[in-house]
N, C-alpha and C positions, 0 to 999 in steps of 0.2 A: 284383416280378411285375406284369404287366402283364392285374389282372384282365377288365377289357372285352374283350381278345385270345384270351389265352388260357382262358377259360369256353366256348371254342367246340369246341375240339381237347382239350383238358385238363379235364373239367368239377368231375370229384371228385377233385382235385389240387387245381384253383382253390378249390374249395370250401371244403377243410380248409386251405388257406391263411385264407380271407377268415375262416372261424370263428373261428382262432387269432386275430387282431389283437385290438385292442382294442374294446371295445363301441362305445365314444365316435367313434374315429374313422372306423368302417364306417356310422354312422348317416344320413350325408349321405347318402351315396351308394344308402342301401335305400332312404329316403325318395323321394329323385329318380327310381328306378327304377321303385319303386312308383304315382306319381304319373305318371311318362310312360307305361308300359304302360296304366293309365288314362286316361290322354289316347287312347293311340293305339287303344284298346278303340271309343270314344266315338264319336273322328271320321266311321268310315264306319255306325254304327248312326244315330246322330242327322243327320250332314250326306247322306247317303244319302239320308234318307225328305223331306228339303226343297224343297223351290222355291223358288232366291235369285232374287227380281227385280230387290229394290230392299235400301236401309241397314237401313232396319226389320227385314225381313225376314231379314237377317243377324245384326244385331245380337240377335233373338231366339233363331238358330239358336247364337252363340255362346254365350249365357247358359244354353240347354239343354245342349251340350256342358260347357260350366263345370260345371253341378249335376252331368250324368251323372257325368262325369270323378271329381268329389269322391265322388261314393256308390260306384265302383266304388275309388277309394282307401279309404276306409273298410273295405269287404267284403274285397279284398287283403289291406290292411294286417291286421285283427283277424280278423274272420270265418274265411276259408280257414288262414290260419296255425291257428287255434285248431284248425279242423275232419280238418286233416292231422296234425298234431300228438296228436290225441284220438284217432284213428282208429290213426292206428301205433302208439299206446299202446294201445291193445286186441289189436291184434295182437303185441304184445311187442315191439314197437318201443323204442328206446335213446334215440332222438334228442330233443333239450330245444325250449322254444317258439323259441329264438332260431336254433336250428339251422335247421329249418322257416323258419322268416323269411328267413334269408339267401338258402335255398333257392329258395322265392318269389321271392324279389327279384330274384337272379340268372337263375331261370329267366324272367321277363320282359324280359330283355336283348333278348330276340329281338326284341321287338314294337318296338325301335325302328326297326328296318327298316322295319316296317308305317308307324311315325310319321313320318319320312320322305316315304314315298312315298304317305302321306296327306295330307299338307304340298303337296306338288307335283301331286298330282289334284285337290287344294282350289283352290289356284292356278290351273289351268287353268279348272276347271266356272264359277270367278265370274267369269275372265274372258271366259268364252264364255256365260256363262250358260246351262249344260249339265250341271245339278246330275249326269244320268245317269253322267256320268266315275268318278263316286267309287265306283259301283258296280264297277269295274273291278277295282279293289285287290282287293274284297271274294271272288273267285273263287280262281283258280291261286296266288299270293303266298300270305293267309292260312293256307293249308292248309299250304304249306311253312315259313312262319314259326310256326305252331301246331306242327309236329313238330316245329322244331328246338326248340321253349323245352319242350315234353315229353321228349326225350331228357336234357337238362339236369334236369330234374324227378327224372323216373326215376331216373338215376345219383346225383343228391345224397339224396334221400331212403333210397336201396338202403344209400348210403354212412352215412347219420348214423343210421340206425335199426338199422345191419348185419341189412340186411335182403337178401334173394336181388333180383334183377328181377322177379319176377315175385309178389311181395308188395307191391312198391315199386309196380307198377301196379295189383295188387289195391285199395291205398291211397289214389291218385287217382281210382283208379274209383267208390270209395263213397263218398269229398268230396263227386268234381262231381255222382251223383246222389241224394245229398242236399238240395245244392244244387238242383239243376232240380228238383226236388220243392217245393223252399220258394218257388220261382218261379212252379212251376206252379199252387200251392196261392194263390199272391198273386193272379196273374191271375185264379184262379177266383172268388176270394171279390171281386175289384173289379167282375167281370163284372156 
């Protein structure tokens, strides 16, 4: 089965495939997934808010991309897993921590679209020096690339929790604001 393909059209088909394999040999591939969705989170948060003029000035924007990229692998990887997971388990949810994982990981497929075509408005802005480019992505795309990796969400968590739809989005709803809570709670207390 051809998961990268069919996770688009097929989602909780592809899913209970990808649970079924083996631990070992699915682990690459969450990892990468994981790690590119954070890359592609990064690029227009961090290379957005810059002004490349010169090397220096790149070379800094990259090592903030670098750091950001790793802290949103981390939060992915452990964090959200943890907090979807705890959260469908309150609700009488079925699903295990790795179920959720896979889940995450697959539903960040989407965002390689975004990385892509973050890649090639990078490309352009340094060669025009026209940091403003990047904001482009950041409009009409993300929002369509944000629904598609939430339909995926929805259907794999509805699937591994045997949960309705509309528990499955209950369930995301209380993560992410949890999450912006603990965000917003950061920002306050650096203020």
């Amino acid at each position: 089965m051809r998961t990268f393909l069919t996770i688009w059209t097929k989602p909780t088909e592809t899913l209970e495939y990808l649970v079924g394999k083996e631990k070992d040999d699915l682990a690459f591939n969450l990892n990468t997934l994981f790690f590119l969705g954070s890359l592609a989170m990064g690029i227009p948060v961090i290379v957005g808010k810059s002004t490349i003029s010169d090397i220096y000035e790149l070379t800094y924007v990259l090592l903030q991309l670098t750091a950001f990229s790793f802290l949103n692998l981390l939060l992915f990887k452990y964090l959200f897993v943890y907090l979807f997971w705890y959260i469908g388990k309150i609700l009488q949810g079925k699903a295990s921590r790795y179920e959720v994982r896979v889940v995450l990981a697959y539903s960040l497929i989407t965002s390689l679209i975004s990385l892509f075509l973050s890649f090639i408005l990078m490309i352009v802005a340094i060669a025009t020096k026209d940091v403003s480019v990047m904001t482009h992505l950041h409009h009409g795309s993300t929002l369509i690339i944000w629904l598609m990796g939430a339909h995926i969400l929805i259907f794999g968590l509805a699937k591994f929790n045997k949960f309705t739809l509309g528990y499955s989005l209950i369930n995301i709803i209380l993560a992410i604001s949890i999450i912006q809570g603990i965000g917003l709670l950061i920002k306050y207390l650096a203020q």
